[in-house]
C-alpha positions as CSV (number, residue, x, y, z in Angstrom):
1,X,4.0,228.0,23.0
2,X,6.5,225.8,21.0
3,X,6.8,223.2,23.9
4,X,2.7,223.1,23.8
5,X,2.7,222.4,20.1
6,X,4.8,219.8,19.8
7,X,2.9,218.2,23.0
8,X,-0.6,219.0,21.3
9,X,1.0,216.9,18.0
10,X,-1.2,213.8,17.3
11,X,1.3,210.8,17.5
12,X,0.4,207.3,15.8
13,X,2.4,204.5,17.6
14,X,2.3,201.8,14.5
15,X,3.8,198.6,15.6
16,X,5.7,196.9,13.2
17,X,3.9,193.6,13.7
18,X,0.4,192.4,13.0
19,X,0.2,190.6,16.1
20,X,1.3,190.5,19.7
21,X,4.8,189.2,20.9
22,X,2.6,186.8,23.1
23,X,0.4,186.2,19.9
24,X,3.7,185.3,17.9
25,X,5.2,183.2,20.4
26,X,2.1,181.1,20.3
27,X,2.5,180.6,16.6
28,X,5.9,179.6,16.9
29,X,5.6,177.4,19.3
30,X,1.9,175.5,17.9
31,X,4.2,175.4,14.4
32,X,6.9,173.6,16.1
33,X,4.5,171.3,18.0
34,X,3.0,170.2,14.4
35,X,6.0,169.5,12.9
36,X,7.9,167.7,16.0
37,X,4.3,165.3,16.3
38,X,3.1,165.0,12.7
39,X,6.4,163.6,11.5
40,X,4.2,160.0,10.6
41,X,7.0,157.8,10.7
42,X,9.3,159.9,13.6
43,X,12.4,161.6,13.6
44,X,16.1,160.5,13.1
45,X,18.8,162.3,15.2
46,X,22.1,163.2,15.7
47,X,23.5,164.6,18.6
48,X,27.4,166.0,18.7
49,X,28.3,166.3,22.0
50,X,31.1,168.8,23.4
51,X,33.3,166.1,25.2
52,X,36.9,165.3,24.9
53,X,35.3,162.6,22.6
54,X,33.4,165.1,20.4
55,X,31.3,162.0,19.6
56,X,28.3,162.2,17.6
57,X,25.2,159.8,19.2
58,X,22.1,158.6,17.0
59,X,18.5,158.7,17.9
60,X,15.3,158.1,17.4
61,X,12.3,159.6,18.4
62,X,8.6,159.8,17.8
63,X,7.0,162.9,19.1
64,X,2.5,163.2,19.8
65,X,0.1,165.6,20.5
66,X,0.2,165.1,24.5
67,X,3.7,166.3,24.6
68,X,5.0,162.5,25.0
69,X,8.3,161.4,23.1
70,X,9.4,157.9,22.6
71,X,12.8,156.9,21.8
72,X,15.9,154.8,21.0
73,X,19.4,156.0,21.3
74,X,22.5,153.8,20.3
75,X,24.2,155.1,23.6
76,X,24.3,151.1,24.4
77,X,22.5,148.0,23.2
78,X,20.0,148.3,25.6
79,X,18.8,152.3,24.4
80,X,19.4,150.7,20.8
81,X,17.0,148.1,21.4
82,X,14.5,149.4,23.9
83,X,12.0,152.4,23.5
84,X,11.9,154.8,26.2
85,X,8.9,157.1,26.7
86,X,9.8,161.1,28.0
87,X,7.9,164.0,28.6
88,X,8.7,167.2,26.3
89,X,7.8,170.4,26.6
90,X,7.9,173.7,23.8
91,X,8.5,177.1,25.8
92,X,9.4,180.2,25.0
93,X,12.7,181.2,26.9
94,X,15.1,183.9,24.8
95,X,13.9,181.3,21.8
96,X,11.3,178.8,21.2
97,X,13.0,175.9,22.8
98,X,12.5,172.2,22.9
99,X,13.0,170.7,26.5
100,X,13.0,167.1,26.9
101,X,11.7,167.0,31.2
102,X,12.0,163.8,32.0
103,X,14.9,161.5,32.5
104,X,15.9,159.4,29.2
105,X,18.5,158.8,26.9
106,X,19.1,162.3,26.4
107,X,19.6,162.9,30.0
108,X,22.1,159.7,30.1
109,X,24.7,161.4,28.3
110,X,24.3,164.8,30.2
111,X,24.4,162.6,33.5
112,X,27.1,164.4,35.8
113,X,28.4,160.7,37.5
114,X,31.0,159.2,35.5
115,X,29.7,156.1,36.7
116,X,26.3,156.5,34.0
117,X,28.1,157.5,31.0
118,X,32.3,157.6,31.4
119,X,32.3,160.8,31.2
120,X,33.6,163.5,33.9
121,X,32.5,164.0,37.8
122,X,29.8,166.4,37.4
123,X,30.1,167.1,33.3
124,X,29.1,163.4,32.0
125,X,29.8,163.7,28.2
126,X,28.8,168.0,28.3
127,X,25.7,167.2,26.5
128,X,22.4,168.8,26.5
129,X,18.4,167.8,26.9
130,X,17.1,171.1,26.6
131,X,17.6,172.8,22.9
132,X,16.6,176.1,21.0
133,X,15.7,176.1,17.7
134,X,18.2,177.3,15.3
135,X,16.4,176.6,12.0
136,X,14.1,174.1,10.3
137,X,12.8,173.1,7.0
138,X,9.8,170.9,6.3
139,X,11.8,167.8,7.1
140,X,15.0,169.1,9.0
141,X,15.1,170.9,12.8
142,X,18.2,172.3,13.8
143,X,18.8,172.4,17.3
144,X,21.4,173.9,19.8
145,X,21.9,172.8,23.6
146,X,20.9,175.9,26.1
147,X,23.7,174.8,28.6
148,X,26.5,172.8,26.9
149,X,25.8,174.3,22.8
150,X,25.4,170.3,21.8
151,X,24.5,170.5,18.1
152,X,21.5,168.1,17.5
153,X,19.6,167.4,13.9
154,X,16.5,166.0,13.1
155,X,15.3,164.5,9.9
156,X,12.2,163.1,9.0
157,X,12.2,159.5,9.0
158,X,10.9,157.3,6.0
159,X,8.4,154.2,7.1
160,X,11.6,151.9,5.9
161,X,13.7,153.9,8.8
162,X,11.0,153.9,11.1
163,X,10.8,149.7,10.8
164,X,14.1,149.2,10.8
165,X,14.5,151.8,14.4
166,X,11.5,149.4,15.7
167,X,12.9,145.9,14.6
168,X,16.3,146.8,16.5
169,X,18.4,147.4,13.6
170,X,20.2,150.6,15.2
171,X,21.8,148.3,17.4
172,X,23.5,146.3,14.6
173,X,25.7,149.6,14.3
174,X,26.8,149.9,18.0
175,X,29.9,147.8,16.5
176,X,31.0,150.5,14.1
177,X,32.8,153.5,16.3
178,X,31.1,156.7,17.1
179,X,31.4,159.3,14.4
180,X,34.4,161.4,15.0
């Protein structure tokens, strides 16, 4: 009798959340994909990378709608000077992440021949080109590396920054040494 009253109980399964994890995941990702592509003037970027160096690269990238990045790295004074277009993708993994699919500057540094970037047989510089998202602000992403842990930032760029990335003026600083 007891077992077939607590069996005949009416139990409501409330779920915490309005929506979906599918729904939210969605929402995530479309909010990350506004703010990475409606940044007018593009993104500034700083990448510390986990090698014996510990060296921190700059970057610069403008993000659109069709999941295309371009970009200028000051890597060298070629990357400084010249843009290079990627592909990027937003997926959910464990976390929204940010993967960048395409070979570019990003992938230079993560390169495992010593050869492309002086860094180790089959480390390069222990750097990262796909990222999850740590936390963000309105003009600030925080990312982390999904292999390596590299620790990248992105600001929002002002037009000022944005003219000075396109007239070649991150290659002036290729003189000064890499942040330590």
């Amino acid at each position: 009798v007891v077992a077939a009253a607590i069996s005949s109980c009416k139990k409501e399964d409330k779920s915490v959340f309005d929506k979906t994890p599918d729904e939210r995941l969605k929402e995530a990702l479309d909010g990350y994909q506004a703010q990475l592509s409606g940044a007018q003037n593009g993104w500034k970027g700083l990448l510390r990378v986990d090698s014996a160096r510990g060296a921190t690269y700059s970057f610069y990238f403008k993000f659109n709608n069709e999941n295309r990045v371009v970009m200028l790295s000051d890597f060298d004074s070629l990357s400084a000077v010249t843009l290079k277009e990627s592909s990027y993708r937003l997926k959910g993994l464990q976390q929204p992440s940010l993967i960048f699919d395409t070979y570019s500057y990003l992938h230079v540094l993560a390169d495992p021949d010593p050869n492309v970037n002086g860094g180790t047989l089959g480390g390069g510089l222990f750097s990262d080109f796909e990222f999850y998202f740590d936390s963000n602000t309105a003009d600030t992403i925080k990312l982390v590396g999904r292999f390596n842990g590299s620790k990248m930032s992105l600001v929002k760029a002002t037009k000022t920054e944005e003219d000075a990335y396109n007239s070649g003026q991150l290659a002036a600083g290729l003189n000064i040494n890499k942040i330590l």
